[in-house]
C-alpha positions as CSV (number, residue, x, y, z in Angstrom):
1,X,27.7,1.3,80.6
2,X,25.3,1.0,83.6
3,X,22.0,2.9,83.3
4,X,23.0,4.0,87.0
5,X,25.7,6.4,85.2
6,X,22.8,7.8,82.9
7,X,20.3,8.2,86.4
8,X,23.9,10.0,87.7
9,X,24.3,12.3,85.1
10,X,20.3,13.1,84.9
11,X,20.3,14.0,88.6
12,X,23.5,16.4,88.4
13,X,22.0,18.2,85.0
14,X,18.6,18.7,86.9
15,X,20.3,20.0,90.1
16,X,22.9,22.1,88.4
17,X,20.3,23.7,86.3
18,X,17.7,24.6,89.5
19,X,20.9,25.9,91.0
20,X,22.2,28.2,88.3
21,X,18.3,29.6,87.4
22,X,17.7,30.5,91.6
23,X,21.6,32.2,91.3
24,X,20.5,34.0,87.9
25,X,17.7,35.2,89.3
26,X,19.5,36.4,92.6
27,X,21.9,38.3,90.6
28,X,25.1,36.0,91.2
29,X,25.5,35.3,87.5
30,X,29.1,34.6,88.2
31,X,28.4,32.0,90.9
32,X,25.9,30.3,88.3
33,X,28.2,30.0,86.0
34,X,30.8,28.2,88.3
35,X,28.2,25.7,89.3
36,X,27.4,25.0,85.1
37,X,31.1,24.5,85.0
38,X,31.6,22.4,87.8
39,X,28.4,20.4,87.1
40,X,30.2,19.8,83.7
41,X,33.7,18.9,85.2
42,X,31.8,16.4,87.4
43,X,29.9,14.9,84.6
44,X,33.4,14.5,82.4
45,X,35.1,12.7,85.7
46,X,32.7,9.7,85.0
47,X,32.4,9.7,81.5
48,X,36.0,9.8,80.7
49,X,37.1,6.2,81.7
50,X,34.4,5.0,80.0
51,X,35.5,6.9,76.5
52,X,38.9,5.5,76.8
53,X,37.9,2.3,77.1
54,X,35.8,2.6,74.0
55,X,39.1,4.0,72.1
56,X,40.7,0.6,73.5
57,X,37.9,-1.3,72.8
58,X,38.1,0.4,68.7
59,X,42.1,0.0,68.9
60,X,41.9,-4.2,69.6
61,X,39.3,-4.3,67.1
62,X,41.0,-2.8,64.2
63,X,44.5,-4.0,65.4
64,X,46.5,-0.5,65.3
């Protein structure tokens, strides 16, 4: 895993969160919640490949 991931997935977390508090406090609750979510969907699009390569990674080890 490259610490530039981890910078990555800092960045979005502090963005998405300044976002959805100045929406909250506009009264767009809804529109701060879609931002959470796609913050989240974002964050899952690069982590994924890397959790799958762990399971392969644990599958070679223990032979299965």
């Amino acid at each position: 895993m490259d610490i530039d991931l981890i910078f990555r997935i800092a960045a979005v977390g502090i963005l998405v969160s300044v976002v959805s508090q100045v929406l909250k406090h506009s009264g767009r609750e809804e529109l701060a919640f879609l931002t959470s979510l796609a913050g989240l969907v974002l964050v899952l699009f690069w982590v994924v490949p890397f959790i799958s390569e762990l399971f392969d990674a644990i599958k070679k080890m223990f032979s299965l």
